[in-house]
C-alpha positions in Angstrom: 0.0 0.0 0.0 2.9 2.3 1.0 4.2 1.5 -2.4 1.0 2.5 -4.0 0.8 5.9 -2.4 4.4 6.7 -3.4 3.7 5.9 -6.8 0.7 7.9 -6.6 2.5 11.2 -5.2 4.9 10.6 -7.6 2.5 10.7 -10.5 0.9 13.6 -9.5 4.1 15.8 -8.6 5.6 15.0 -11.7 2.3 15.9 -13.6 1.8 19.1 -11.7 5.3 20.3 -12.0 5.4 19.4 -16.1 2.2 22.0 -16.7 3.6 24.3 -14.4 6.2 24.3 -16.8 4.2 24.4 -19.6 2.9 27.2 -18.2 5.9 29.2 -17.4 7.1 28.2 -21.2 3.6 29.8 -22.8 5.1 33.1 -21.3 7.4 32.8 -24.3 4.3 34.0 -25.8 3.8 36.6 -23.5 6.9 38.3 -24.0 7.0 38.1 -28.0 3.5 39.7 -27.7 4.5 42.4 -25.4 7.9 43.4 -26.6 5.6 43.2 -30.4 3.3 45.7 -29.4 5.6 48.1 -28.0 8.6 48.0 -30.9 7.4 49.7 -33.9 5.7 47.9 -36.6 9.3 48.4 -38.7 10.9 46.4 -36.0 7.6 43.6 -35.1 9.9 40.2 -37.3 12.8 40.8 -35.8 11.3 40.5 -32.6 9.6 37.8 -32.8 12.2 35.8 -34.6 14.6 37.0 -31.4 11.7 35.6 -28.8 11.2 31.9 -31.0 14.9 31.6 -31.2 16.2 32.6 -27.6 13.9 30.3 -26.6 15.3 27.2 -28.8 18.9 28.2 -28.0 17.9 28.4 -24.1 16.7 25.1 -24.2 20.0 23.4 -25.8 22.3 25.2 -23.9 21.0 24.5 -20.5 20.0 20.8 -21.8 24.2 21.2 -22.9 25.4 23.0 -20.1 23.7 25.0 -17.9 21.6 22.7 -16.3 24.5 20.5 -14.7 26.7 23.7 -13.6 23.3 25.1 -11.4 22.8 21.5 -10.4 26.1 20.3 -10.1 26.8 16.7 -8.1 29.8 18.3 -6.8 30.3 21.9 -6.1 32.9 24.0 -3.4 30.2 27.2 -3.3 31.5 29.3 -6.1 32.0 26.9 -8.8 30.1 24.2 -9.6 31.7 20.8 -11.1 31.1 20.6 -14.6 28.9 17.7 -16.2 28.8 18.6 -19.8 25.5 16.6 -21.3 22.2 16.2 -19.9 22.5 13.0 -18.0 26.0 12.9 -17.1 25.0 13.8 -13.4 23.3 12.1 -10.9 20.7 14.7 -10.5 19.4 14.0 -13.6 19.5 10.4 -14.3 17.7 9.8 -10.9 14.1 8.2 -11.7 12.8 9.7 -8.6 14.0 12.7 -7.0 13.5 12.7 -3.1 13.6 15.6 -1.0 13.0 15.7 2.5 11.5 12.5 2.3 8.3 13.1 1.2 8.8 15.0 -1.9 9.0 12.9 -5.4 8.8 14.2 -8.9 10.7 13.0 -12.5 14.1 14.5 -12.9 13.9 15.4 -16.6 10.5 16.8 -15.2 12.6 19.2 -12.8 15.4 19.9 -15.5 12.0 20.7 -17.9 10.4 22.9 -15.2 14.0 25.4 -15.1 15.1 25.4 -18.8 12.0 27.4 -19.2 12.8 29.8 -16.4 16.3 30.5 -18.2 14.4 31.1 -21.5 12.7 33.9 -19.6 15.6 35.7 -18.1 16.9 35.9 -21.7 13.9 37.1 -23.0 14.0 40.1 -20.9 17.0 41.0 -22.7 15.3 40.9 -25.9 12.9 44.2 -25.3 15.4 46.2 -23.8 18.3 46.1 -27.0 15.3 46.1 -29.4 15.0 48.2 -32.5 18.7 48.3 -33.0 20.8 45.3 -32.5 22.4 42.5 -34.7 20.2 39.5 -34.9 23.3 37.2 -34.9 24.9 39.5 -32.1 21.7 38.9 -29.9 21.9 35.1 -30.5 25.2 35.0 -30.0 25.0 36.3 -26.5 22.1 34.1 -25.9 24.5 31.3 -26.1 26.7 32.6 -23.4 24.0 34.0 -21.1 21.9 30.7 -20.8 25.4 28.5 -21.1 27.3 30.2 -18.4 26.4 33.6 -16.5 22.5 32.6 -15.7 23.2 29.2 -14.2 26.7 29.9 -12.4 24.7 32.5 -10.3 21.6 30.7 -10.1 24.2 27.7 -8.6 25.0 30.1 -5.8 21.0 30.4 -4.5 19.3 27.3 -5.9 22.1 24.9 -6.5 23.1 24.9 -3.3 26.2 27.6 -3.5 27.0 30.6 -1.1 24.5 32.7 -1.1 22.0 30.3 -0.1 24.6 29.2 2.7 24.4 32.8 3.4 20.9 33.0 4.2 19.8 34.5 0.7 15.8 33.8 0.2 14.6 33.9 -3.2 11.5 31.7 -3.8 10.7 31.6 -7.5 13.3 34.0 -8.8 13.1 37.9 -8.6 16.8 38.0 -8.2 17.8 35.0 -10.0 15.4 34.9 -12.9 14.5 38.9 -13.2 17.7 40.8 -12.0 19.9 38.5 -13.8 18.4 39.3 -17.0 17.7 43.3 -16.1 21.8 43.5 -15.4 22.8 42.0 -18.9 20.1 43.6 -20.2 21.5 46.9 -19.2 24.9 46.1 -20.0 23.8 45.8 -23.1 22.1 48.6 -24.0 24.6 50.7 -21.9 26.9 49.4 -25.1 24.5 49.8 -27.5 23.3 53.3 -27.3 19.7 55.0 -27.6 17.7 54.3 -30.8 18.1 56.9 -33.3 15.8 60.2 -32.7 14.9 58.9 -29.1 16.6 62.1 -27.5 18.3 65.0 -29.6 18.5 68.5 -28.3 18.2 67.8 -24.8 14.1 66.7 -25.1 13.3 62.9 -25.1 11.2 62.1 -28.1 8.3 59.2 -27.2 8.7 56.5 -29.8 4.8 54.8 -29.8 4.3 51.0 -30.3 2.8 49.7 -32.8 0.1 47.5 -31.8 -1.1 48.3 -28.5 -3.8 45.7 -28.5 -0.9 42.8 -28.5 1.2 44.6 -26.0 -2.1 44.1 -23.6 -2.6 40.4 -25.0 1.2 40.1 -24.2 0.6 41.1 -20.6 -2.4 39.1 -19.5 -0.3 36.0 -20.8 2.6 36.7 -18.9 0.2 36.9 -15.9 -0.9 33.6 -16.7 2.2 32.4 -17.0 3.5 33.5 -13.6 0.7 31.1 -12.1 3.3 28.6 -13.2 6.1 30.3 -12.4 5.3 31.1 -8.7 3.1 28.2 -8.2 5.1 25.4 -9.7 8.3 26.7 -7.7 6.3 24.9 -4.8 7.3 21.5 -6.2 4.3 19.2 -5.3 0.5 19.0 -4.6 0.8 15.5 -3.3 -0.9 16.6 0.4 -2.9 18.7 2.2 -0.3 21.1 3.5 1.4 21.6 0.2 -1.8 22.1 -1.7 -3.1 24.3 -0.1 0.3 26.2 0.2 0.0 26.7 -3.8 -3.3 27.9 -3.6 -1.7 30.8 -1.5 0.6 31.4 -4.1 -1.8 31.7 -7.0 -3.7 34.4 -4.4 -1.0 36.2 -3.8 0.7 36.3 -7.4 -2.9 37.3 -8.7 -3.0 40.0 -5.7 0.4 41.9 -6.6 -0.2 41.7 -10.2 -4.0 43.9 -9.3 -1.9 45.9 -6.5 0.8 46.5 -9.4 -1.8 47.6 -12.2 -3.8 50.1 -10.3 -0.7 51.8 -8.4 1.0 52.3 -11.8 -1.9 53.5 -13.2 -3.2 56.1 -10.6 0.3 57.0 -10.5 0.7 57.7 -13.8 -2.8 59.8 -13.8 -1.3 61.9 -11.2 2.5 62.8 -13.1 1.4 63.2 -16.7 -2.7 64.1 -16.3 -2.9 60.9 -18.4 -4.2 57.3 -17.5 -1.5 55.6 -19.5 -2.1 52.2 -20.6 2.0 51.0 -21.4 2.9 52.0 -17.9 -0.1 49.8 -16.6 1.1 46.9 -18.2 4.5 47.3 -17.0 2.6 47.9 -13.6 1.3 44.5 -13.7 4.7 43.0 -14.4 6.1 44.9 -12.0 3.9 43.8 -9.6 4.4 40.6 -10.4 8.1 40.7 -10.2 8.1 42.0 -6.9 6.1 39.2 -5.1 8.1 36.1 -7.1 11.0 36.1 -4.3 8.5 35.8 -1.7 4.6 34.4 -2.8 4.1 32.2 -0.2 4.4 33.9 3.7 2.7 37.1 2.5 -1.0 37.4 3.2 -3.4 38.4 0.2 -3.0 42.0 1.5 0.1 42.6 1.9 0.6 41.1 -1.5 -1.1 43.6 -3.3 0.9 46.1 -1.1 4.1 44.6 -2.4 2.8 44.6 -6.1 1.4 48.2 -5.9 5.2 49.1 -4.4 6.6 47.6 -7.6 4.0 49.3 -9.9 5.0 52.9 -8.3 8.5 52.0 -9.0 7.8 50.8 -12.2 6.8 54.3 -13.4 9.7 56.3 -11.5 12.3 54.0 -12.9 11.3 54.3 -16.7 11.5 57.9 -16.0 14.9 58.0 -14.4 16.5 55.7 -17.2 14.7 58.1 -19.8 16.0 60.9 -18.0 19.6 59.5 -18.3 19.3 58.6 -22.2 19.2 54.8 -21.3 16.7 53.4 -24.2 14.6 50.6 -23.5 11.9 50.3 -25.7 9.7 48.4 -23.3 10.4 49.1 -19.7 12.5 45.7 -19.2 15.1 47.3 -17.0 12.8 48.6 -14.7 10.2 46.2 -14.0 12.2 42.9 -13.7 15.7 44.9 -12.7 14.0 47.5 -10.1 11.0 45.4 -9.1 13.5 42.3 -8.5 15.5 44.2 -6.4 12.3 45.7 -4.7 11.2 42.1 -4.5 13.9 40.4 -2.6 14.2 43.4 0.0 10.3 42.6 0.6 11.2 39.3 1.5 11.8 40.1 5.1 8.4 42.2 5.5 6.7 38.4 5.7 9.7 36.2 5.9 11.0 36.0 9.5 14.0 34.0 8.7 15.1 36.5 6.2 17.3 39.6 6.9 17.5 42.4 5.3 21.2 42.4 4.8 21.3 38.9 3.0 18.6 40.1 0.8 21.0 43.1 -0.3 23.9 40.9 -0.6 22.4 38.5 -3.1 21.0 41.0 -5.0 24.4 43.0 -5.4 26.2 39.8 -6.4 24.0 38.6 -8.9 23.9 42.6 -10.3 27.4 42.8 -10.3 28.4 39.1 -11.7 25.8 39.4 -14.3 26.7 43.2 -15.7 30.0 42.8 -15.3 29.9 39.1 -17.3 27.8 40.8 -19.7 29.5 43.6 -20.6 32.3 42.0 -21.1 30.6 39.4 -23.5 28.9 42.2 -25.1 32.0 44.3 -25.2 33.7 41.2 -27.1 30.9 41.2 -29.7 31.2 44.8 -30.0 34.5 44.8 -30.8 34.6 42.1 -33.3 31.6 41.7 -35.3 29.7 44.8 -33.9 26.4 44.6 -31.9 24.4 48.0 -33.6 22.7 47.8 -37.3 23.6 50.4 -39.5 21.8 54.2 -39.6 20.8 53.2 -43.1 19.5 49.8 -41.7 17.6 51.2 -38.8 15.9 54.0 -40.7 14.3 51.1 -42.9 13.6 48.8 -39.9 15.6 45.5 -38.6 12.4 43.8 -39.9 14.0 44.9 -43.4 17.8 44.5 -42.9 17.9 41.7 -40.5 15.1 39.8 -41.7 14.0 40.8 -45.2 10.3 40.4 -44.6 7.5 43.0 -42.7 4.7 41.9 -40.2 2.2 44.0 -41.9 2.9 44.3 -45.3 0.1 46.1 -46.7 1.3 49.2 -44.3 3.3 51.5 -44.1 4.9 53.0 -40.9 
């Protein structure tokens, strides 16, 4: 009978934790949606064929590499031992996976459930350097970032490495998923420079989206998508305790994402007289940013406190970047970079065994190992094969020079 009920918990971990996956991987859709809508329609291909590609090179490299350096067998804290293919370790061949005693899911089930969560720390590169990158530069640094800087610092929290020795809480990611890919992301555009016309003569010109309709479509996936992304960080369903546990989750990830829309949006009314619909959105990812490091020991309430937090900062951050001439097209930097630091400070509000000091220690070394890794990988590129198109190939669009095809052929922009 014993046998039975394993078998049984196993089943339905490994179930749960595969469309929890699923779900976290549909956010691929999310972003490509989003960062479609707010790019112009010159630039919509290229996007999209940066989104459907990052993804595909996410999921080699980690299956490659990445996978066994965050999960090493062996490891001293800082660097992991290196298993090269997806099976070569322990931790993956295992049938069953046991933690604790009473937790059991598939490990190609578990190696499923994080390749996706690389493939969206990448992804948040993608809106930030839009409009005005190399394709193959982009995919090029895709390699490096989901082969060797995202997992080498997610080794150090999840993996078992020094900062979770140092007391570091971070749940589902705002530090290891979103901060990671804010920092490179802002490496990269630091090294890239502003689109062309986005400021000239001291005045910051607003470049529109194209398709605001698909930005909003983009959003409510992503939302979705973090049901997955928070819930399935849980791990199991198989008993009372836990289930219910990822019911709280859901609540609160729903909660902050609310708190997060209507803070950003009120805020916005207030600074420009306008209720402005892109800065909602990015309200709503901000919120949910901000409560990923944490969904669990919050109530409801304070959830949507957290969220609406992130959603204020959301707004003040775009501004402050725009202020300094540092172009993202889609507010990347600030919602997953500024909410995810936001969102492992608000750790200890609900999370009595967190401190306030280890919270600002892991979120300084996963900054600084990430930029710094970055930029140098970036500055490499840059120096070699370049990273920006041409003037003459951004004035006709990257959808044009990189790609030779338009979204919406039968318009002109």
């Amino acid at each position: 009978m014993e046998g039975q009920v394993i078998e049984l918990a196993y089943a339905l971990d490994t179930f749960y934790f595969l469309v929890m996956g699923a779900f976290v991987m549909w956010m691929a859709a999310g972003f490509s949606m989003l960062e479609a809508g707010l790019v112009r329609s010159k630039s919509t291909v290229e996007i999209l064929t940066k989104n459907i590609a990052l993804y595909s090179i996410a999921s080699i490299m980690y299956m490659l590499v990445g996978y066994n350096l965050m999960y090493p067998a062996e490891g001293d804290g800082v660097i992991p031992a290196v298993n090269f293919f997806l099976g070569s370790g322990d931790n993956v061949a295992a049938d069953v996976v046991a933690s604790g005693g009473d937790v059991y899911y598939s490990g190609l089930s578990d190696f499923f459930f994080q390749v996706v969560f690389v493939a969206t720390a990448m992804s948040i590169v993608s809106g930030a350097v839009a409009e005005r990158m190399k394709l193959s530069s982009f995919l090029l640094f895709c390699v490096v970032m989901t082969g060797l800087i995202y997992p080498i610092q997610g080794y150090w929290k999840w993996g078992g490495g020094f900062l979770d020795a140092a007391g570091f809480s971070d749940f589902a990611g705002s530090g290891v998923v979103h901060l990671c890919g804010a920092a490179a992301a802002l490496a990269g555009v630091l090294l890239l420079g502003a689109r062309k016309g986005k400021y000239e003569n001291g005045k910051i010109n607003a470049i529109p989206g194209a398709n605001m309709p698909l930005a909003t479509l983009g959003t409510f996936i992503l939302w979705l998508g973090w049901f997955g992304f928070n819930g399935g960080s849980e791990l199991m369903v198989s008993n009372v305790g836990e289930a219910n546990a990822v019911a709280l989750v859901f609540v609160n990830t729903n909660a902050a994402a609310a708190g997060g829309v209507v803070a950003a949006l009120l805020f916005a009314k207030i600074l420009f007289g306008k209720y402005d619909l892109s800065m909602s959105l990015n309200g709503a990812i901000g919120g949910l940013v901000s409560i990923t490091a944490e969904p669990l020991a919050p109530t409801p309430e304070l959830a949507a406190i957290i969220g609406a937090i992130g959603g204020i900062l959301v707004v003040l951050s775009i501004i402050v970047l725009d202020k300094s001439k540092i172009d993202d097209p889609v507010g990347a930097i600030s919602a997953h970079g500024t909410c995810g630091i936001w969102g492992l400070i608000a750790v200890v509000l609900s999370n009595g065994d967190a401190t306030l000091g280890a919270q600002i220690y892991g979120a300084a070394v996963i900054f600084a190992w990430t930029f710094v890794m970055a930029l140098i990988f970036w500055g490499i590129l840059k120096a070699v094969i370049g990273i920006r198109i041409s003037e003459e190939s951004e004035d006709v669009g990257v959808d044009v020079a990189e790609c030779g095809m338009e979204a919406y052929p039968e318009f002109k922009q």
